[in-house]
N, C-alpha and C positions, 0 to 999 in steps of 0.2 A: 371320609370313606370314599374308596373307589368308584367309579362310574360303571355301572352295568350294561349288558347288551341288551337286557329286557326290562322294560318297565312291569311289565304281572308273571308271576309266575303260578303254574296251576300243578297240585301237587298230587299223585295217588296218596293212598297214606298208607297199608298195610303193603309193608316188602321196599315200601321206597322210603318213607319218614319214619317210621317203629318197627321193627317184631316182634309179629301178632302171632306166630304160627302156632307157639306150644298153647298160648291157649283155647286159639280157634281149634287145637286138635282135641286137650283135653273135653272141650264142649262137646263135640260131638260124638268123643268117646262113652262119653256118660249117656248122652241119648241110647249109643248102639248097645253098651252095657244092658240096661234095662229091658233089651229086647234080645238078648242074647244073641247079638250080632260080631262076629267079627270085625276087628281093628285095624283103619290102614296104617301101616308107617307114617311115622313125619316126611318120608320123602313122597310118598306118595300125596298127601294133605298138602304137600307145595303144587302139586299141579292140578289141588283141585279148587282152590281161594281165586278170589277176583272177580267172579263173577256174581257175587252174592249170597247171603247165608241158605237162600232156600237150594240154590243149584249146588252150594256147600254138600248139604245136609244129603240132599238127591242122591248126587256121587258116593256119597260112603255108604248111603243106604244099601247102593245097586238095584236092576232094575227088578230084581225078584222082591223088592220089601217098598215096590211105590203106593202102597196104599196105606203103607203107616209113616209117609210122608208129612202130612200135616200136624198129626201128634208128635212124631218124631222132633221133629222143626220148634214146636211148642218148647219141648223138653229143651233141646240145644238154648234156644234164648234166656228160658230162666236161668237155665247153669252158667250161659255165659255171662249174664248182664250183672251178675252175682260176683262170677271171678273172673271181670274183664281185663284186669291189671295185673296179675298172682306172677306173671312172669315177661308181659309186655314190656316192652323199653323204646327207648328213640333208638336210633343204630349210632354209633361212636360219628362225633361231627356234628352229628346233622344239626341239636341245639344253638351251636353256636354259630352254623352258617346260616341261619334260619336270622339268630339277633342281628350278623352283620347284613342279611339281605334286605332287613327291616330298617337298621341305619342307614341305608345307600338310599331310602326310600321308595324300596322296592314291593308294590304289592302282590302281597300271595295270596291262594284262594286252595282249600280241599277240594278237590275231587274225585269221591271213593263212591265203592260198591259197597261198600260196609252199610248196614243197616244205620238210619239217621241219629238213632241215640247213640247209639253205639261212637259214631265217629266225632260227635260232640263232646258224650264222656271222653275221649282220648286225646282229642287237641287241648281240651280246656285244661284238660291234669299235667299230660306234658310241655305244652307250649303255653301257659296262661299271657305272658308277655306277647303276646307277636298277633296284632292287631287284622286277624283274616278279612278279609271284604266278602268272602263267601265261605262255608262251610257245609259243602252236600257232600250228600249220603244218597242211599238207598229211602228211595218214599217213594208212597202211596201215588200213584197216576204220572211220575215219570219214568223216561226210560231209563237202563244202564248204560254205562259207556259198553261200547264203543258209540254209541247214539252221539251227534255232537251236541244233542240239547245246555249238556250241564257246560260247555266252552260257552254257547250263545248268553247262560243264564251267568255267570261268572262276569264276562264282558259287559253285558249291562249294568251289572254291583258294579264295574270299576270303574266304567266311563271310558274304557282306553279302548283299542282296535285291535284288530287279528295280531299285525304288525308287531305290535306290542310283547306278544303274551308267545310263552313258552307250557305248554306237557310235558312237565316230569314223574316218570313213572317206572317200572321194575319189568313189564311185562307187553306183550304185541297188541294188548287191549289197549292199555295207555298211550301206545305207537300209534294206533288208528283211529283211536278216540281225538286225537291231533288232527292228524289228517282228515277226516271228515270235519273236524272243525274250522281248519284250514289255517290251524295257528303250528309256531313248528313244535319240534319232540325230542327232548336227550331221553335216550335211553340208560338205565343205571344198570350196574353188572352186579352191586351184592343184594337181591331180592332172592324172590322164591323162584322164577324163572327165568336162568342166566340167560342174557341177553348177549347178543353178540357187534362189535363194532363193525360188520358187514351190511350191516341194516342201512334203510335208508331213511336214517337221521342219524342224528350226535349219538355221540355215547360218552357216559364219565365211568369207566369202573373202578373209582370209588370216590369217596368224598371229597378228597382231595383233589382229584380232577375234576369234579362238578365244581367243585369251586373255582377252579383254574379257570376252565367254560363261561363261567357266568360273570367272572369280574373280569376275565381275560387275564389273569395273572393270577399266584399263587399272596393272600393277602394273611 
């Protein structure tokens, strides 16, 4: 297998490894359902994901219904943790760039905003083969990205350096979530917020080019 330009790679995982959208939306639709709440779009639900189910739940709410925030939120979890898969998928690629990144011996690490079961359930189902050195989520006492705690926390599971380790991710949280960590950042064009190659880091719009990036050829 080809030689890599990075020995760790740190992954988003909703919008950059899977899409999650339809049924991060259907969850929250049922919340709002129950309270006779108005329904946003799926396009609108693409600009509200990434930064966590509560700031999820917040947004659809709006700000006239924040005090059925907490119950709201309840609602959302049970319906999602119920039917977190109904319509989830990896995106076309990514499987198989994932088994050759793990032959090159390259290691990978999650790191999402997705609540912590949540993002467990979704690696283990879809990637059970592919040996993560970290798998965070959203938990209790730390922060979310763009913090760079989860890059610090990641680098010590691996044992490797800044140097090393690459952010990849769908969205300018994943971008800065790098940068504050001080490791670098591709940006990907098919998530929920298209990302542009004017940025200041890589870009692969689409899988094929992420692959091209990381092994430096088309393999």
């Amino acid at each position: 297998m080809a030689d890599t330009e990075y020995k760790l790679i740190l992954w988003d995982l909703d919008g950059t490894l899977i899409d999650t959208i339809e049924d991060l939306a259907a969850a929250v639709n049922y919340a709002l359902e129950l309270r006779g709440l108005p329904l946003p779009s799926l396009t609108e639900y693409r600009g509200m994901v990434g930064h966590g189910v509560r700031n999820l739940v917040g947004q659809a709410l709006g700000r006239s219904a924040e005090a059925l925030e907490d119950a709201a939120l309840e609602d959302f979890k049970s319906y999602y943790t119920a039917n977190i898969d109904v319509h989830t998928r990896p995106y076309p690629g990514i499987p198989e760039l994932l088994g050759d990144l793990n032959a090159a011996g390259v290691k990978m690490a999650v790191a999402s905003n997705k609540f912590q079961a949540g993002t467990e359930h979704l690696i283990r189902e879809f990637f059970p083969d592919i040996p993560f050195v970290s798998i965070l989520g959203n938990r209790e006492g730390y922060p979310l990205k763009p913090d760079p705690e989860i890059v610090e926390e990641v680098l010590r599971s691996s044992g490797l350096q800044k140097a090393d380790a690459v952010m990849i991710g769908d969205s300018g949280t994943d971008m800065r979530t790098a940068a504050n960590g001080g490791i670098a950042g591709i940006a990907v064009g098919w998530g929920y917020r298209p990302m542009s190659a004017a940025g200041q880091y890589r870009y692969a719009g689409s899988v094929t080019e992420l692959r091209t990036l990381l092994f430096g050829r088309d393999i």
